[in-house]
Structures are given as C-alpha cells and as structure tokens.
C-alpha positions in Angstrom: -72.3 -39.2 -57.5 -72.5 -41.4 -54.4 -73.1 -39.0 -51.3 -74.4 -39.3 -47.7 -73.5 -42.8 -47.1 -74.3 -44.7 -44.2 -71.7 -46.9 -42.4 -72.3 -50.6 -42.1 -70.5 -52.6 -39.8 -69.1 -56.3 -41.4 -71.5 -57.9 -38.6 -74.5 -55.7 -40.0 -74.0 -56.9 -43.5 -73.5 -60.3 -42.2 -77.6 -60.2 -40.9 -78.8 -58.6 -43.7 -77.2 -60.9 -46.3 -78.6 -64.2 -43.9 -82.2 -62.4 -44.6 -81.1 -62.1 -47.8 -81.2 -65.7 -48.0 -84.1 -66.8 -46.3 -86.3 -64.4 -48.6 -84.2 -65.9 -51.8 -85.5 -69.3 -50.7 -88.9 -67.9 -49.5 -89.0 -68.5 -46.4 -90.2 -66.6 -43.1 -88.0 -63.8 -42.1 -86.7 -62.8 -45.8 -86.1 -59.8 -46.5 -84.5 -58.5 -49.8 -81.0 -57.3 -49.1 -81.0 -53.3 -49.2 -77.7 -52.3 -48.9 -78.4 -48.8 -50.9 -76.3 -45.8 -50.2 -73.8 -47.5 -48.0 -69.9 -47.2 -47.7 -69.0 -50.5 -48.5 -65.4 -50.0 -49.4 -62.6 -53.1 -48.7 -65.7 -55.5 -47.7 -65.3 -58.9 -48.8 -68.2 -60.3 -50.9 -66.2 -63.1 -52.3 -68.3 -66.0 -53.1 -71.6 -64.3 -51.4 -74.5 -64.7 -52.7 -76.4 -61.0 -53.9 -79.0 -62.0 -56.6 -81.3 -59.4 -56.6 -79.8 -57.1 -54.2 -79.7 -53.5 -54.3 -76.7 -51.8 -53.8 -77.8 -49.0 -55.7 -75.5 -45.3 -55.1 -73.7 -47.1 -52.8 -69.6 -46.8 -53.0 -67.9 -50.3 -53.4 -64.4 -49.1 -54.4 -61.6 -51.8 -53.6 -64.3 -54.2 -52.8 -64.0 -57.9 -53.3 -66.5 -59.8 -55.3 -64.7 -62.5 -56.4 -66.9 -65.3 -57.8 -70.0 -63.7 -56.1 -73.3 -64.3 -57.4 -74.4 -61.2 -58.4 -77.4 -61.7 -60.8 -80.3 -59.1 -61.1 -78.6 -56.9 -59.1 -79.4 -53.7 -58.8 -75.9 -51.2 -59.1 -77.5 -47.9 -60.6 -74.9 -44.9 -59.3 -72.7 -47.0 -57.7 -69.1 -46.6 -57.1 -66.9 -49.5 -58.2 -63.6 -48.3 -59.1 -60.6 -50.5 -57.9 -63.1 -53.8 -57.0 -62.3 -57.2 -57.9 -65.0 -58.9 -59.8 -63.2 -61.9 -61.1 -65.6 -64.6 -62.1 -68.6 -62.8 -61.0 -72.1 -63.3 -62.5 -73.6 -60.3 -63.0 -76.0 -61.2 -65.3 -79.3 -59.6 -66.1 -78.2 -56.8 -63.7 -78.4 -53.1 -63.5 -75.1 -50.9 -64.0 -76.4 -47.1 -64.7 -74.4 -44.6 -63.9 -71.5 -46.4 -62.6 -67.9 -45.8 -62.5 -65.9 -49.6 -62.9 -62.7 -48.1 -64.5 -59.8 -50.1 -62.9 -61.2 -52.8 -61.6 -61.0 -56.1 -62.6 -63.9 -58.3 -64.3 -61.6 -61.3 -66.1 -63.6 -64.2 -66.7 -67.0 -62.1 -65.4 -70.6 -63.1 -66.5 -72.0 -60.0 -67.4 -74.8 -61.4 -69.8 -78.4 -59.9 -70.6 -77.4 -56.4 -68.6 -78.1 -53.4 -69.1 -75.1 -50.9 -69.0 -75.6 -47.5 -69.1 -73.1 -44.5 -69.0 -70.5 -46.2 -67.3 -67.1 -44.8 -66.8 -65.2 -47.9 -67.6 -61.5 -46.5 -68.5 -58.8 -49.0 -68.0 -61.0 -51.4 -67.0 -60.4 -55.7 -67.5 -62.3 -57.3 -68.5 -60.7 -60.4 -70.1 -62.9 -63.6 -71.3 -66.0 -61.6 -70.0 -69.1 -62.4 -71.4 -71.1 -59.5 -71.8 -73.0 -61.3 -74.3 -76.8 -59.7 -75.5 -76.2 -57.6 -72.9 -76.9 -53.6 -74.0 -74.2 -50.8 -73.7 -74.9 -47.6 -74.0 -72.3 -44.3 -73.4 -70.0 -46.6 -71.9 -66.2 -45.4 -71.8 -63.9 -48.1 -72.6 -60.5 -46.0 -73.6 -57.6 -47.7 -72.3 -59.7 -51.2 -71.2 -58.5 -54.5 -71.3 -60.9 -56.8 -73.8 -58.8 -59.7 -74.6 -61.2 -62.5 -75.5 -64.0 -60.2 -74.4 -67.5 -61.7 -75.8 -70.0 -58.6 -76.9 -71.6 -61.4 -79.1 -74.9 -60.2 -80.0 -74.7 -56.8 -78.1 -76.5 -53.7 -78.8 -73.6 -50.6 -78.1 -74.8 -46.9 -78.7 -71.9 -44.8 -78.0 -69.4 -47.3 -76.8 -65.8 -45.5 -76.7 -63.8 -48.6 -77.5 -60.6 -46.1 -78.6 -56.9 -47.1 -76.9 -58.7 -50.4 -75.9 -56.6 -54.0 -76.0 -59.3 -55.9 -78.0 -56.9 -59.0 -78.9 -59.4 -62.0 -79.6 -62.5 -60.2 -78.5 -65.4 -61.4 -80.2 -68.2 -58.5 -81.5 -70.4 -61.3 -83.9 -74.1 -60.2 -84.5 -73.1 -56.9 -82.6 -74.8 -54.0 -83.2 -73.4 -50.5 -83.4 -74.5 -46.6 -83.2 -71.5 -43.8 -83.0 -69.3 -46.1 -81.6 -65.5 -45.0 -81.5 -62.9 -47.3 -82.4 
C-alpha cells in the first residue's frame, strides 16, 4: 500500500527529470531520477522520457503517460489505477505489487517485464505487447485483451476469467493454475 507520500511540485519534477537526462546521457550533473514515494496523481508524463527511473510505492492514479518512455523502470508498490499509458514502453520494467485496474495501456510495450501480483481488473490493454514478459498472480477479470500479445509468456496464476480476449495472441505461452 502506498503511504506517507511526499508532495512534489510540477517545477520539482521538472529538475529532477532534466537530471534525469543528463545522467541518461552521462554527463556531469546526472542523477537517476528518484521519484519514490511521491503523490504524483494528474501529472502529465506524456512523451517524457523515464528509462530507469524509480517511482517505486509512489501513487500515479489518473496520471498521464501517454507515449512516455518508460523502460527499466522501476514501479514495485505503486499506485496506477485510472492512468493513461497509451503507447508507452515499459519494457524490461518492474510492476510488483501494483494496482493498474482501469487504466488504459492500448497499444503499450510491455515486453521482457516482470509482473508480479498486480491488481489488473478491468484493465486495457488492447494490441499490448506483453511479449516474454513473466506474469505472475496477476488479476485480469473483467480486462480488455483484444489483440493482446502474451506470445512466449510465462503466467503462474494469471486470472484471465470475464476477460475480452478477442484476437489475443497466447503462442509458446506457458501456463501454471491459470483461470480462464
């Protein structure tokens, strides 16, 4: 559960994510953008560039992402209900313990990954590519998977009942007490 948040102002964010670059392209003044434990609800990340940040426990609900680079990042506790990921890249990143149910990842790169007990009821998550990404006690009842790729996933525990699954493509999938 995300607790004791601190507040972050849009300027704030603004500095860390230009340090954030600098230490992307190694250069003096990097730092890796920290923005751990923060309220970040209703920010606007649209096309920002996060690879390898951590916004670990932090609370992202109703937060735009669209078409952010998000890979390696680190999302372990994090809240993320109600977001907008469209067209993200998440790939190779870290989503423990995360709630994403109702938010929106059409068309989202979610490859190589490791999810891990993620509450992910009535998510979308149309023509993502979650492909050889690892899924394990994820809740999908009630998600939207139309044209979803899980090629070549491992899911342990995936609760796939109530799901829209039109087109969704499980080839080379492998599968432990999964619930259909």
């Amino acid at each position: 559960m995300v607790e004791h948040l601190r507040r972050v102002s849009m300027k704030e964010v603004s500095e860390i994510l230009k340090k954030h670059l600098l230490w992307l392209q190694e250069k003096p003044g990097g730092v890796r953008a920290d923005l751990s434990r923060c309220d970040l609800r209703l920010m606007n990340f649209s096309l920002t560039v996060l690879v390898a940040a951590d916004l670990s426990h932090s609370d992202l609900s109703r937060t735009n992402f669209f078409c952010a680079n998000m890979q390696f990042a680190d999302l372990t506790g994090a809240k993320l209900s109600d977001a907008n990921f469209q067209g993200v890249d998440l790939s190779f990143g870290e989503l423990d313990d995360v709630s994403i149910s109702h938010s929106d990842f059409t068309l989202a790169k979610i490859n190589y990954a490791n999810l891990r007990k993620v509450d992910g009821r009535e998510v979308c998550l149309n023509r993502a590519d979650l492909s050889h990404s690892s899924l394990k006690e994820m809740n999908l009842q009630g998600a939207s998977l139309i044209d979803c790729s899980f090629v070549d996933t491992r899911q342990t525990y995936v609760d796939f009942r109530n799901a829209v699954q039109d087109g969704a493509d499980h080839t080379g999938a492998f599968c432990i007490g999964c619930k259909y």
